[in-house]
C-alpha positions in Angstrom: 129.4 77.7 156.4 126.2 77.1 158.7 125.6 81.4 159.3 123.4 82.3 156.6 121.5 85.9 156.6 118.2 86.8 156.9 116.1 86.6 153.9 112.7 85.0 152.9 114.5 81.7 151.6 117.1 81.4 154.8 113.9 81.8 156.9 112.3 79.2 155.1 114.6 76.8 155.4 115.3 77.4 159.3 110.9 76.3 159.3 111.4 73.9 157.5 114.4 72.1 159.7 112.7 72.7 162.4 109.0 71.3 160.8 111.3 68.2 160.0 112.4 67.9 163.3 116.0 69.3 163.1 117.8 72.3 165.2 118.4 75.5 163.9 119.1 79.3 165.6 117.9 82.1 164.8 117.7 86.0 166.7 115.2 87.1 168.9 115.4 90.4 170.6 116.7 89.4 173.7 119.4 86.6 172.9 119.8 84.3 170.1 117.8 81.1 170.4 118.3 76.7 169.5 115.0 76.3 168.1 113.0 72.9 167.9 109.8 72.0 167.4 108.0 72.1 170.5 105.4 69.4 169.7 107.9 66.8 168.7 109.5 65.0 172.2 112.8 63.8 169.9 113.6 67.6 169.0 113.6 68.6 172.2 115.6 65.7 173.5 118.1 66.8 170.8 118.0 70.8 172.6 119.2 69.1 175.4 121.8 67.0 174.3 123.2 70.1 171.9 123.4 71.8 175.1 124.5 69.7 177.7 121.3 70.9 179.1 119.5 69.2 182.5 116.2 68.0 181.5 114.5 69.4 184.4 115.6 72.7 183.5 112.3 73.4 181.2 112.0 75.9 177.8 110.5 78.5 176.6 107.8 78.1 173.7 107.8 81.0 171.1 104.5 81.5 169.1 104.1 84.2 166.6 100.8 85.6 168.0 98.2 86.2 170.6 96.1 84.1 168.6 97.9 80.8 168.7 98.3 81.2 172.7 95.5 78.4 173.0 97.6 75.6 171.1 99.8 75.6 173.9 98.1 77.2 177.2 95.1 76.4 178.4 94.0 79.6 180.1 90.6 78.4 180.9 92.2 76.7 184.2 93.1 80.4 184.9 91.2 82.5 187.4 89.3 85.4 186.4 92.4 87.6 187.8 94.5 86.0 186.3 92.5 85.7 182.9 92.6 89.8 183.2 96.1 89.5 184.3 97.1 88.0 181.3 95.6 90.3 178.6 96.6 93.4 180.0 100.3 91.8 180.1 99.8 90.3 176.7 98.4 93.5 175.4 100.8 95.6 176.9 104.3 93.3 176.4 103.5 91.1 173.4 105.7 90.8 171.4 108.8 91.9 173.6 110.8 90.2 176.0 108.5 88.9 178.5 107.4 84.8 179.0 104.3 84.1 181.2 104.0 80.8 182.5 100.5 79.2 182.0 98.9 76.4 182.6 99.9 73.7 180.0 97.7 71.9 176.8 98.6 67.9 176.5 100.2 69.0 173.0 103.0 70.3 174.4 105.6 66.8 175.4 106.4 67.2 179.2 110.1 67.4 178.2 109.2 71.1 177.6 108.0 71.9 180.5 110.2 69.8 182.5 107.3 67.3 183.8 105.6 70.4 185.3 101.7 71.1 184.4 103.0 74.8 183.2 104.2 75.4 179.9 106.4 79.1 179.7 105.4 81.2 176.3 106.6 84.3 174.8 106.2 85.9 171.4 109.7 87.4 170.5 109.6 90.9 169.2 112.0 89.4 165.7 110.3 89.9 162.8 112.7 86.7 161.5 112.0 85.0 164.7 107.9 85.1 164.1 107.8 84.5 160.6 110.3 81.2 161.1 107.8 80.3 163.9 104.5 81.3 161.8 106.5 79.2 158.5 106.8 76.0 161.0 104.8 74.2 163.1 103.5 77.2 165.2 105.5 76.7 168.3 108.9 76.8 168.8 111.3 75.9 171.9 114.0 78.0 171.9 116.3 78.3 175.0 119.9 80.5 174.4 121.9 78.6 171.7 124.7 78.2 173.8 126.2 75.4 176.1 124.4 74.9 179.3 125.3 77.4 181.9 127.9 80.0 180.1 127.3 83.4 178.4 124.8 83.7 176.7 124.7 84.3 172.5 123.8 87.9 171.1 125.5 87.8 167.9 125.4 84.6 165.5 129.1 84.4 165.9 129.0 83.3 170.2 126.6 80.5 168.9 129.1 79.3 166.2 132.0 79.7 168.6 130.0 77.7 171.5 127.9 75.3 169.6 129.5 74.7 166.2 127.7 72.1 164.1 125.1 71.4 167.0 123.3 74.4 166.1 122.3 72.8 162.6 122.1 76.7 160.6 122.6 79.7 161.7 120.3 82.3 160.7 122.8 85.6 161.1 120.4 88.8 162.2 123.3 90.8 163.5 124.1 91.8 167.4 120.6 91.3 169.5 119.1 94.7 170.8 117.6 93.7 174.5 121.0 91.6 174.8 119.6 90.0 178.1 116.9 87.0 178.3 112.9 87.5 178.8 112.0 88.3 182.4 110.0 85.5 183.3 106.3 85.8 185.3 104.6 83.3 186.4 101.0 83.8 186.5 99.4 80.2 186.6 98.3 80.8 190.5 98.2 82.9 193.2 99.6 85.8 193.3 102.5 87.0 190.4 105.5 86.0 190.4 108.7 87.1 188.7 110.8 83.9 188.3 113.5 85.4 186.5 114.7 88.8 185.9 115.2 89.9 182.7 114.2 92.2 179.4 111.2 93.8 181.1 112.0 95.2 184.4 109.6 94.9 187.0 108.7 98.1 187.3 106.7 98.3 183.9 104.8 95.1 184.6 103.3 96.6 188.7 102.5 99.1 186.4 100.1 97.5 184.5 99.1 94.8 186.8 99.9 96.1 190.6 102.7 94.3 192.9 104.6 91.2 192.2 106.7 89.0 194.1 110.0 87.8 192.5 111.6 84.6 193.3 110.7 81.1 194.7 108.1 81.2 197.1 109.6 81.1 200.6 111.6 78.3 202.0 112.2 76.7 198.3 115.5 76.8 196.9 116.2 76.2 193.3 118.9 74.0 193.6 116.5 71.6 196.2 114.2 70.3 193.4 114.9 66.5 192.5 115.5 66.3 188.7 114.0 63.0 188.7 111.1 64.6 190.1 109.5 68.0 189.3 111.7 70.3 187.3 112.5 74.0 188.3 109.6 76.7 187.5 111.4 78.9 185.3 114.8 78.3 183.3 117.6 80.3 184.5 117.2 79.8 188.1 120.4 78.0 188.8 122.6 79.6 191.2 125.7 79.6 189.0 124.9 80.4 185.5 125.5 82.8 182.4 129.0 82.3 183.4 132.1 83.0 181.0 135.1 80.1 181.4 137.7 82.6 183.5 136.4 83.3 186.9 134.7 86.5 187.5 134.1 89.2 190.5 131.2 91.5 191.7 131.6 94.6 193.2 128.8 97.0 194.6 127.3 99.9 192.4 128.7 102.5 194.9 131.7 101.2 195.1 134.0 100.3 192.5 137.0 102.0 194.0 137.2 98.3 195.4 138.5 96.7 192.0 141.7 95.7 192.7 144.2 97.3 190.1 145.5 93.3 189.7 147.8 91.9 186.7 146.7 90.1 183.8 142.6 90.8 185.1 140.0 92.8 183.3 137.8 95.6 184.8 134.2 95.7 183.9 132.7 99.5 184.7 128.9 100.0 184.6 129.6 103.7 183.7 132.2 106.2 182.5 132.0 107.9 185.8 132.9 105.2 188.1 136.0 104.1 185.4 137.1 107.8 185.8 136.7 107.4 189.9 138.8 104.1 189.6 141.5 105.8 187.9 141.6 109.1 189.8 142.0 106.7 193.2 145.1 104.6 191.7 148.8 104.8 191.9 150.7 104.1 188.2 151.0 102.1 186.8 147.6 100.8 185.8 148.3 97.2 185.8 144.6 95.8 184.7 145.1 93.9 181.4 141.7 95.6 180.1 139.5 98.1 181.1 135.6 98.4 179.7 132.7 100.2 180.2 128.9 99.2 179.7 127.6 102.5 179.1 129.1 105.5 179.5 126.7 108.0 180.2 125.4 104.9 183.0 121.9 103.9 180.7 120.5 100.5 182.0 118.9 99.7 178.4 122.7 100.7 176.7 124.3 98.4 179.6 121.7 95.6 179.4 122.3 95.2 175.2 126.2 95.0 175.8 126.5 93.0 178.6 127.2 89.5 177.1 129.0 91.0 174.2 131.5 92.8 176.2 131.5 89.3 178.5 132.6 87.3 175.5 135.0 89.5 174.2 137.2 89.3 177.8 136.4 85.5 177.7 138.2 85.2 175.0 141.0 88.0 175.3 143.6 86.0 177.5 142.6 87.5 181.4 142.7 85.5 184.1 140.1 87.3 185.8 137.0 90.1 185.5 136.3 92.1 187.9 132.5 93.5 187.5 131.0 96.9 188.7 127.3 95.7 190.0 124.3 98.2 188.4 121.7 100.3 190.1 118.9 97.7 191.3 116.2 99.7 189.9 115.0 98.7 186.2 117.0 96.9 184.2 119.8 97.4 186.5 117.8 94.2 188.1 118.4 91.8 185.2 121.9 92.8 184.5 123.2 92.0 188.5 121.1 89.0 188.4 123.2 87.6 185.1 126.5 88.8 186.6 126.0 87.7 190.1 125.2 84.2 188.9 128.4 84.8 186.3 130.1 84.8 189.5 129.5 81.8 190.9 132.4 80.1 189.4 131.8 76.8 188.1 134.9 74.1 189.7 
């Protein structure tokens, strides 16, 4: 069986697969990660294969601590802004579920960073996730151990399910608490720029460094950027993405009276209070094959660490469709309708 628990030998021998150049996942906070070596260009080759993964879709490299930033960012090429920028975020956010992206050191293989001169870095807030990366080489790429483009993995049964033997061993931590990916901020130049929503809202980051922009700059599309040229900035940028294999339907915050009351589908509620709405408003029978709710009493954090959970469980429970109440916009309401509005554009 690959899944083996967390303890001081299982971690030990995740490091040393991954020293030796194999694959192995392990938890983070956010989502579980396929970790490689992040110096070595034929383990990250084999993250891409095991995923099915584009290679100019580029990866996140974990470190363990502030203090091994330098091995893989060269933050001298920063400006002094940026420079402050960067230790106030570091200070503030480190470890936890936030990746910067910096300019790049030649150690790091341009397969990481997609040919781009910026390398994206995080240090996960997994006690098991830091001492694996502290235990191995130092630097770790770890996308979402899962196949390219469908739900992502927050307990270490999705990766078996999705990945199998690719995943080399397992190391089993238990459901993930964040439940969605690292927001991604882009600080190498210019002004900051959140490239992908995710486990620190933007909110908490204007308030420790002032305004950010979030997306591309204006006029670039994701989808536009050659992948025999210059890879995309951030991963997760795709337009359809984080998708489970039936199709699946938004529907605004305010308005989930719209959810069709449909046969053989499954209806997603952010909150108790809009489920209760929904079923005050309909005429029995309640056909819906299944009906779920993120959080009850409507809390973004409670919603954010179910969502893929819950997602997976209707994958795999027989609907032929899942009908999805939108969150609030505010917090991590942000992350959570980024991953389910680009869940919705159905792969064909």
């Amino acid at each position: 069986m690959p899944l083996v628990k967390i303890s001081e030998e299982s971690i030990r021998r995740v490091a040393e697969i991954i020293s030796g150049g194999g694959l192995a996942a392990f938890p983070t906070e956010t989502v579980y990660g396929l970790g490689g070596d992040a110096y070595n260009p034929a383990a990250l080759a084999k993250i891409f294969e095991a995923k099915g993964r584009p290679r100019f879709d580029p990866l996140i490299v974990h470190i363990a601590a502030v203090e091994a930033l330098e091995c893989v960012a060269d933050t001298g090429l920063l400006d002094g802004a940026a420079r402050k920028n960067l230790a106030a975020l570091a200070g503030r956010f480190w470890p936890g579920p936030l990746t910067l992206v910096l300019p790049k050191r030649d150690a790091v293989p341009g397969l990481a960073t997609s040919g781009l001169p910026t390398v994206a870095v995080r240090i996960p807030a997994h006690d098991a996730a830091r001492r694996l990366i502290m235990l191995s080489t130092g630097a770790v790429a770890a996308p979402s151990a899962n196949p390219f483009g469908y739900l992502s993995p927050t307990r270490a049964e999705h990766v078996l399910e999705m990945l199998g033997d690719k995943a080399g061993l397992i190391l089993d931590g238990g459901p993930t608490t964040v439940g969605l990916e690292s927001t991604v901020l882009d600080i190498s130049g210019g002004q900051s720029r959140i490239l992908r929503p995710g486990g620190t809202p933007k909110e908490a980051i204007e308030a420790v460094i002032g305004p950010v922009a979030v997306g591309l700059v204006a006029g670039e599309s994701a989808e536009s950027v050659p992948a025999s040229e210059n890879g995309m900035a951030s991963p997760g940028m795709l337009k359809s993405h984080y998708a489970p294999r039936v199709p699946l339907s938004v529907y605004g915050n305010d308005s989930p009276g719209a959810m069709p009351n449909q046969p053989g589908a499954a209806l997603l509620f952010f909150d108790g209070a809009s489920r209760d709405a929904w079923l005050a408003g309909q005429r029995p029978p309640v056909n819906a094959a299944a009906i779920e709710v993120l959080s009850e009493t409507g809390d973004a954090i409670e919603a954010a660490a179910r969502l893929f959970e819950t997602l997976h469980r209707l994958d795999s429970s027989g609907v032929e469709r899942i009908h999805t109440q939108l969150a609030g916009d505010k917090g991590l309401g942000a992350a959570i309708n980024d991953r389910l509005k680009r869940a919705a554009v159905y792969p064909q």
